[in-house]
DRENDO-1510 file (C-alpha; in Angstrom, 1 decimal, always signed):
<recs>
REC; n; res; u; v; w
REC; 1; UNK; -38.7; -1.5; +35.5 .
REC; 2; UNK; -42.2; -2.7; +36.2 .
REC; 3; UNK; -41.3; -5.8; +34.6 .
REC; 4; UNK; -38.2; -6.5; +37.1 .
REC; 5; UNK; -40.5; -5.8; +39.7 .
REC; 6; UNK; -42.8; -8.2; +39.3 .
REC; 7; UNK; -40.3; -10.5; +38.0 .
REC; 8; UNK; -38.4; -9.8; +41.7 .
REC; 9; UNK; -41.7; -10.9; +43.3 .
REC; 10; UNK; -42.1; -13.7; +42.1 .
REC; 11; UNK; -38.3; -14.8; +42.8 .
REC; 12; UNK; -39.2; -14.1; +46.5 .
REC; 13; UNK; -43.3; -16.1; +46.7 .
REC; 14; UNK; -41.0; -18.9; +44.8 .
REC; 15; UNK; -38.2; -18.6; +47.8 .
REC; 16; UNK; -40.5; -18.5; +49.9 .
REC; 17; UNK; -42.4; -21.3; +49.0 .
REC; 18; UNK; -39.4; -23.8; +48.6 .
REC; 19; UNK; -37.8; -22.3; +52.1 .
REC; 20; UNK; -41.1; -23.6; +52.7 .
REC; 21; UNK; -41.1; -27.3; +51.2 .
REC; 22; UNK; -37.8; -27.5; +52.9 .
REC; 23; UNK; -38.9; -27.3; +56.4 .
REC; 24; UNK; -42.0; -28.9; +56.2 .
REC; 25; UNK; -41.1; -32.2; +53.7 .
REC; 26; UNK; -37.2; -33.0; +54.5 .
REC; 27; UNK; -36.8; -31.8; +58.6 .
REC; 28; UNK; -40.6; -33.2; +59.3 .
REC; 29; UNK; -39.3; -33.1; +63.2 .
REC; 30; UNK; -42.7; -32.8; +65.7 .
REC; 31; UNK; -41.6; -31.8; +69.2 .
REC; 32; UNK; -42.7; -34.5; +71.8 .
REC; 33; UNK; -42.9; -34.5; +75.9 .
REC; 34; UNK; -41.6; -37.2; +78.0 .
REC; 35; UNK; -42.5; -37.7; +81.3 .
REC; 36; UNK; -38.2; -39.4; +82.5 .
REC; 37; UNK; -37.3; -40.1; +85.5 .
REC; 38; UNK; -34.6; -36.7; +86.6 .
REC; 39; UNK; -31.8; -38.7; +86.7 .
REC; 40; UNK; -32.2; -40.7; +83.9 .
REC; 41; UNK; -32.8; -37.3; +82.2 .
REC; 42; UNK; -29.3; -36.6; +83.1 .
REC; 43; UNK; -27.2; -39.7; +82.5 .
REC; 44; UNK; -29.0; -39.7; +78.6 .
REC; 45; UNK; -27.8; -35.9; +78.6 .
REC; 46; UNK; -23.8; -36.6; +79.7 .
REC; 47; UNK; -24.2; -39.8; +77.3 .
REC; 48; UNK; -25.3; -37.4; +74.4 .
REC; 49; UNK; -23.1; -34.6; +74.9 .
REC; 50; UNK; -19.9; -37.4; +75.6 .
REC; 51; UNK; -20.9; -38.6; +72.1 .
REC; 52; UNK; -21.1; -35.4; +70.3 .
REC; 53; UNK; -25.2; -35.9; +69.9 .
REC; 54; UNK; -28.2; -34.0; +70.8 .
REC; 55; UNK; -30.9; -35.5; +73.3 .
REC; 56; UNK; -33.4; -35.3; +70.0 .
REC; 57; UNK; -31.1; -37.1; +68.0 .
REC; 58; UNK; -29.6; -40.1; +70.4 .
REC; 59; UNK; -33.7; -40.9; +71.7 .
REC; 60; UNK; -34.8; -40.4; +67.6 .
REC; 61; UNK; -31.8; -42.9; +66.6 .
REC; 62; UNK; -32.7; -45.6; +69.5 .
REC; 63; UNK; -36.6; -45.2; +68.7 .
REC; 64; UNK; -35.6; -46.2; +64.9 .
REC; 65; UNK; -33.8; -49.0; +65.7 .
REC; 66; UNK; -36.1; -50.2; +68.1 .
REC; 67; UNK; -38.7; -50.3; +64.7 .
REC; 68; UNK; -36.3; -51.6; +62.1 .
REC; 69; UNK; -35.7; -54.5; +64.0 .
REC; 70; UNK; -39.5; -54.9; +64.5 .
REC; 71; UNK; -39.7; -54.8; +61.0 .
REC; 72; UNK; -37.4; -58.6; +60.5 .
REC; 73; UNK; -38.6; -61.6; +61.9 .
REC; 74; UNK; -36.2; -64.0; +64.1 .
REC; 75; UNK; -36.3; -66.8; +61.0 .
REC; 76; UNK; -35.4; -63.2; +58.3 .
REC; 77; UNK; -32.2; -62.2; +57.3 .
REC; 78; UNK; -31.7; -58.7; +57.4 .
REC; 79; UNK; -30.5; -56.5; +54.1 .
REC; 80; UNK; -27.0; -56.5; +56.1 .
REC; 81; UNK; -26.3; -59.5; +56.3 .
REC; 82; UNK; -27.6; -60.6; +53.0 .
REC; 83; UNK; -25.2; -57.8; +51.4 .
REC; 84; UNK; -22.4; -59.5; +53.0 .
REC; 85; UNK; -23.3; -63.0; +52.2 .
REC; 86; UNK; -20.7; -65.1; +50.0 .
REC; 87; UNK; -18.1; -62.3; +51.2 .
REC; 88; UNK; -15.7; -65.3; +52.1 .
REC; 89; UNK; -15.5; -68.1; +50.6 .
REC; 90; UNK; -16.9; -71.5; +52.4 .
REC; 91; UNK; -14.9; -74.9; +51.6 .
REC; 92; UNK; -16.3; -77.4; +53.7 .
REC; 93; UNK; -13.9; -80.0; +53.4 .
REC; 94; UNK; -11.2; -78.2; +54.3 .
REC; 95; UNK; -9.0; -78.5; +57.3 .
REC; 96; UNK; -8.8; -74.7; +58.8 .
REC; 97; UNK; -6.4; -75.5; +61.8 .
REC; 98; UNK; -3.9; -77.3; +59.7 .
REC; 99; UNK; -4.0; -74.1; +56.9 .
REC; 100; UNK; -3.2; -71.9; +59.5 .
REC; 101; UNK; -0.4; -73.6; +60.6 .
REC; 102; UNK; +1.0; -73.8; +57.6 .
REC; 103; UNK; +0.2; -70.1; +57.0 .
REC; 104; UNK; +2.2; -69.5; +60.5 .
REC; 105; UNK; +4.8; -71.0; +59.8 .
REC; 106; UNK; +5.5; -69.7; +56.1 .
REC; 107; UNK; +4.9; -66.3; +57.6 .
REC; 108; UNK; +7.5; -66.3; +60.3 .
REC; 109; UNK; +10.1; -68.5; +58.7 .
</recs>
């Protein structure tokens, strides 16, 4: 029985301590004040709730953006656009007016 005790104690400290890890290290949120103009307050708050967000969330989400895009140059392309690049195929030479005429007019023939 003493064994299960101690064995149940340690069960709990390790709990404890990964409860722990998982509020500290994976929700690392830091409450912050703003000083917002009262209506602006309130348009961001319809705007939130209209779009199924919290407050937190939409400012958190325009804040990242806002420092991703700090994060590419104007002359860099971003990951984006780099994973769709050679997507479609480019033929240069190609007339794209006259193939979609033709594509048209097989289609509703």
């Amino acid at each position: 029985m003493f064994v299960f005790s101690i064995l149940k104690n340690k069960i709990i400290k390790l709990r404890e301590f990964l409860l722990y890890l998982y509020v500290n290290y994976i929700f690392m949120n830091t409450k912050l004040t703003l000083n917002l103009d009262k209506k602006v307050i309130e348009n961001a708050k319809f705007y939130a709730k209209s779009n199924s967000t919290s407050l937190s969330k939409l400012i958190e989400n325009y804040l990242n953006s806002l420092t991703q895009r700090d994060k590419f140059s104007e002359n860099e392309i971003s990951p984006l656009v780099l994973s769709l690049t050679g997507v479609i195929p480019i033929e240069t030479d190609s007339d794209y007016k006259k193939e979609y005429q033709e594509y048209l007019l097989k289609k509703y023939s």
